[in-house]
N, C-alpha and C positions, 0 to 999 in steps of 0.2 A: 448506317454505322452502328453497328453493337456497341451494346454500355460499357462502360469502364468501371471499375471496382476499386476497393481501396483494403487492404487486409489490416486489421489492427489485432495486438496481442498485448496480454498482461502475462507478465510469468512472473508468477510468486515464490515464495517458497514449500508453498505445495501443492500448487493447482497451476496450470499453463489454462486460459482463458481467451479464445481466439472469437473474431465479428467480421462479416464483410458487409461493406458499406457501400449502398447504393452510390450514385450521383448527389443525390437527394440528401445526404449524409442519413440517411436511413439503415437502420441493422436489419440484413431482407436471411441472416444467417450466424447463427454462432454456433459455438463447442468449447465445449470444457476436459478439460483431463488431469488426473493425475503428474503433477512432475513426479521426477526420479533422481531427486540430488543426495539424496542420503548416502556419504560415502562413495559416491559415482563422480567421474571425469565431465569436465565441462564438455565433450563432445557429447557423451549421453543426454545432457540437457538439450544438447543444441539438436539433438535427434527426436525430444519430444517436442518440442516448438516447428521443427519441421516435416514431423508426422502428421501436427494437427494443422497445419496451411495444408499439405496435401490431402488430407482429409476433409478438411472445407471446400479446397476446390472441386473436391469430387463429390462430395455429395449434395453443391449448389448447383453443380453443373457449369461449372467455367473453367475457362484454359487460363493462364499464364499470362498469353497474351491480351487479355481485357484486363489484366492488373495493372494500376496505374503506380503503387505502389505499398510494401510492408513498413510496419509502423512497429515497436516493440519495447516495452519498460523493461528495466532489470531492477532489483529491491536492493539498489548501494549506487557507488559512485560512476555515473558515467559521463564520458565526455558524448557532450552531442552533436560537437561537430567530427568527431572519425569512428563512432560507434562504438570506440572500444569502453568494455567495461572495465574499469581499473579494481573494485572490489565489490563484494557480495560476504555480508556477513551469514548468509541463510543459502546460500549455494556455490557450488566450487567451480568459482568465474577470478582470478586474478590476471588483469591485463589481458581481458581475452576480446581480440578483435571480432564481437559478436556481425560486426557491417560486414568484414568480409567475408565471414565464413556462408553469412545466409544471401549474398552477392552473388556468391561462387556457384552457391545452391541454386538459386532461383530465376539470378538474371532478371534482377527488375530494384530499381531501386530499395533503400531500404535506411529507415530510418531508427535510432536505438535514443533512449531518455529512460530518466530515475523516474520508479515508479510513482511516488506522490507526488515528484514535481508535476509528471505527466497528470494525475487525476487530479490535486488543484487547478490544475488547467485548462482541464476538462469540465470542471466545476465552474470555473470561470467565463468560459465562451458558452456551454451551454445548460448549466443547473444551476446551481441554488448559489454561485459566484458573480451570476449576472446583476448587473447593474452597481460591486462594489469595485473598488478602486486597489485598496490596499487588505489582502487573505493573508493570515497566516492558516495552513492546513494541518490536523495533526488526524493520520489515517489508522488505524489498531487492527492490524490484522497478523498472523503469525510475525511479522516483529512492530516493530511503531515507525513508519515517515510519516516526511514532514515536507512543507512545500509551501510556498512564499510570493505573491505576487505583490508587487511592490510598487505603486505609482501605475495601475494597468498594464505591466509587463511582469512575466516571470523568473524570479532573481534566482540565478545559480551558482554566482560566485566565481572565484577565480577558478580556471578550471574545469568549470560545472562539478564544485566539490562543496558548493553551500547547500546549503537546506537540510543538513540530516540531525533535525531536531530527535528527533529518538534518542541522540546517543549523546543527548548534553546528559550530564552529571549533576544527580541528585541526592548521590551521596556514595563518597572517595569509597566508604566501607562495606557498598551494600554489595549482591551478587552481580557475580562476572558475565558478562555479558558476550554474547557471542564475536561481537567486535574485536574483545580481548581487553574494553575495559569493566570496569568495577562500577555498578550503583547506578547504569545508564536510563533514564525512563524505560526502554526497549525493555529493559532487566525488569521490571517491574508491571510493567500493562499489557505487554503484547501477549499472546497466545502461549508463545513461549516462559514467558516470566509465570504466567498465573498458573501455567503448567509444572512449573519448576516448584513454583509453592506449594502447589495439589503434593508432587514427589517430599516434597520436604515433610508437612504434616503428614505422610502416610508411614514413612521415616519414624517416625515420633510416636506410628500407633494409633490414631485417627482414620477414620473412617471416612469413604467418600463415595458417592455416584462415579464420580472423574477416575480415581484411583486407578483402575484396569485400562481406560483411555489416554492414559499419559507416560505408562511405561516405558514404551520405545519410540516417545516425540511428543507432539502435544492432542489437544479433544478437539476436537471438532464442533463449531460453534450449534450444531441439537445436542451435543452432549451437555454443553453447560446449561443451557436453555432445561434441559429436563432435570439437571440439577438442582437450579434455582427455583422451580418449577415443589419442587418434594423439599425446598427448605434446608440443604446441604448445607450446613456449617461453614465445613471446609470453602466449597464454592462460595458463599455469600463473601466469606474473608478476603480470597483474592480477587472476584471481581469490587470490593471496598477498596480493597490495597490498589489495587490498579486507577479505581477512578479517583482516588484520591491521587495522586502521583499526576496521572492527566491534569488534575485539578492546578497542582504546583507549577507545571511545567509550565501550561497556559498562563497562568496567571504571570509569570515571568516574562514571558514571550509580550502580553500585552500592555506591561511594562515597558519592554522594548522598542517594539513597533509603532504602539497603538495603534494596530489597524480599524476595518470596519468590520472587521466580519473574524470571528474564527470557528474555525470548518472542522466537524469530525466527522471521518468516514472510515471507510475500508470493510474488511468480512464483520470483524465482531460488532462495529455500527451500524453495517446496513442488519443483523442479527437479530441483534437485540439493541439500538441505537437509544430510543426512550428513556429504556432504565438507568444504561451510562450516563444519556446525557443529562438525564435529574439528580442523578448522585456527583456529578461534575460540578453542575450548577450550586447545588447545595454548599460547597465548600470554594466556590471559586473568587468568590468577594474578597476572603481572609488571603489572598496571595496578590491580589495589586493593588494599586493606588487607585480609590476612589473616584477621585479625578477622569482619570484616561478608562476605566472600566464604562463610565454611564454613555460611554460613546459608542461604546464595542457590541455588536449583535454576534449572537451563539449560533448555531444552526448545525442541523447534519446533514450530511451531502445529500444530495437528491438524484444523484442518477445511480446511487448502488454499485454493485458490482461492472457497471458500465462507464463511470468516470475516468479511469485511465483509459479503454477503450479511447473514447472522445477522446481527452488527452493527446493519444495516438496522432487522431486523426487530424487533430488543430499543430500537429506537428507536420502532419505530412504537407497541411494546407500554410503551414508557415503564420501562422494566425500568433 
C-alpha cells in the first residue's frame, strides 16, 4: 500500500507557503510563492494556493490519490467548521467559502483555520508550546495575529471570531488600519505599520534605506535587517515604535490571561526575533502587574516559518 500524504498551507498576505507531510508527520517537500492579492479577486488568490498544491504534487511526484488531506490558514476570521472565510484585512476574501471551492478543485478533504490560531497550535503540539497549558501568541509578520490556547485547548470564541489580538486598540487616535479601525497594534508593529511609518518620515523629507522598498506595499524583512544593519534612523524608530506597542499589548494580555507562556513569532520573528524580543523585554515589566508577570515565560516560536504549517496539520489530525 503506498503512503498517504497530508498537504498543509499558509497563505499570508504576500507569500502562499505550502509542505507535504510524510505519515511520519515529517515535511519530505515544500514551496513558497508569491501571492497576488493586491487589488485582485478572491479567485486569483484561490488560483495561487492551487497552483502551488499542483505544483507540489508534481514535483514530489504524487497523485491525488495518496492525499489524505489539505489543511489551509487564512490571515482574518474563519469559521472552521464550514471553511468559509468571513474576512481578511490583508486579502480580498469576504465570506468566501475557501472549503468549497478547493473541494470542488481537488476532491479530497480540506480543511481552513486563522493563521495564528493555526501556528500557536502548532507551537503547542509541536515547538516551543510543548509542555505549557495556557499561550497567549502574538505573531508579526505583514499584519500582527494573535492566537490563544487556554486550559490545553485552542480558544476561538463565538464563531471562531476570537483571537485577533492585532486589532485591540491602543489608541482611538493613532493610524487606520486596514481593518478599518484607528490605533490597532496591527497599525503599529506589523510590517505594514512600520512600513507606513518609513512613508510617513520620507513624507517629512528624511531619509531612509526602506524609502524605495515601501512605496507600492511594505520591505521585506533583508531590507530592514540591512537597514538596521548601516544604523538607519528611520528603521531603528519604527522597529522601537513597533516593539514598544508589542511591549503594551502583551503586557495587557498578561494581565488578562496570565498564562504560562507568551509566544512571538511569525516572518519578522523568526527575521530578526532576538533584537525584537530584547527591545519587548526591555519595556515589558512597566505594562503588567508584578504579581501575574513573575509567572509568565517569554519565548519565540521555534518552528519558524513552519508553525502554522503543523498548525495545519494538528487540524487535519483533529489534535
Amino acid at each position: 500500500m503506498s503512503e498517504r500524504y497530508n498537504i498543509c498551507l499558509d497563505v499570508g498576505g504576500t507569500k502562499v507557503l505550502g509542505a507535504i507531510f510524510n505519515e511520519n508527520r515529517e515535511i519530505v517537500y515544500r514551496l513558497k510563492k508569491r501571492s497576488k492579492s493586491k487589488g485582485g479577486e478572491a479567485a486569483n488568490v484561490e488560483e495561487v494556493i492551487a497552483g502551488v498544491v499542483e505544483e507540489m504534487l508534481d514535483g514530489f511526484g504524487i497523485s491525488l490519490e495518496q492525499v489524505n488531506a489539505i489543511a489551509s490558514c487564512a490571515p482574518g476570521v474563519v469559521d472552521q467548521e464550514t471553511g468559509v472565510v468571513l474576512f481578511t484585512p490583508n486579502l480580498p476574501w469576504r465570506n468566501y467559502d475557501l472549503r468549497a471551492a478547493m473541494e470542488k478543485r481537488f476532491g479530497v478533504p480540506f480543511y481552513a483555520g486563522n493563521d495564528v490560531n493555526l501556528g500557536v497550535l502548532g507551537e503547542y503540539h509541536f515547538g516551543a508550546g510543548r509542555g505549557y497549558r495556557n499561550i497567549v501568541g502574538l505573531f508579526v509578520g505583514t499584519g500582527v495575529g494573535g492566537g490563544l490556547i487556554l486550559n490545553g485547548s485552542l480558544y476561538t470564541g463565538h464563531q471562531f471570531k476570537g483571537g485577533e489580538l492585532g486589532h485591540m486598540i491602543l489608541d482611538p487616535g493613532g493610524p487606520l488600519c486596514n481593518c478599518g479601525q484607528s490605533g490597532c497594534l496591527e497599525a503599529y508593529a506589523s510590517k505594514q505599520g512600520m512600513s507606513a511609518y518609513v512613508r510617513q518620515q520620507a513624507a517629512r523629507g528624511r531619509e531612509s534605506l526602506l524609502t524605495e522598498h515601501v512605496q507600492e506595499g511594505v520591505f521585506r524583512s533583508k531590507h530592514l535587517k540591512k537597514a538596521l544593519a548601516a544604523d538607519d534612523a528611520v528603521a531603528m524608530e519604527a522597529v522601537d515604535r513597533a516593539c514598544h506597542y508589542l511591549a503594551v499589548a502583551a503586557g495587557s494580555l498578561i494581565n488578562i490571561f496570565s498564562p504560562d507562556l507568551v509566544l512571538f513569532g511569525g516572518g519578522i520573528i523568526e527575521s530578526m526575533g532576538d533584537r525584537f524580543l530584547g527591545k519587548i523585554l526591555a519595556e515589558l515589566d512597566a505594562y503588567c502587574m508584578p504579581a501575574i508577570r513573575s509567572s509568565v515565560e517569554v519565548k519565540n516560536a521555534a518552528l519558524g516559518d513552519d508553525s502554522v504549517l503543523y498548525g495545519d496539520l494538528a487540524l487535519i489530525e483533529g489534535l
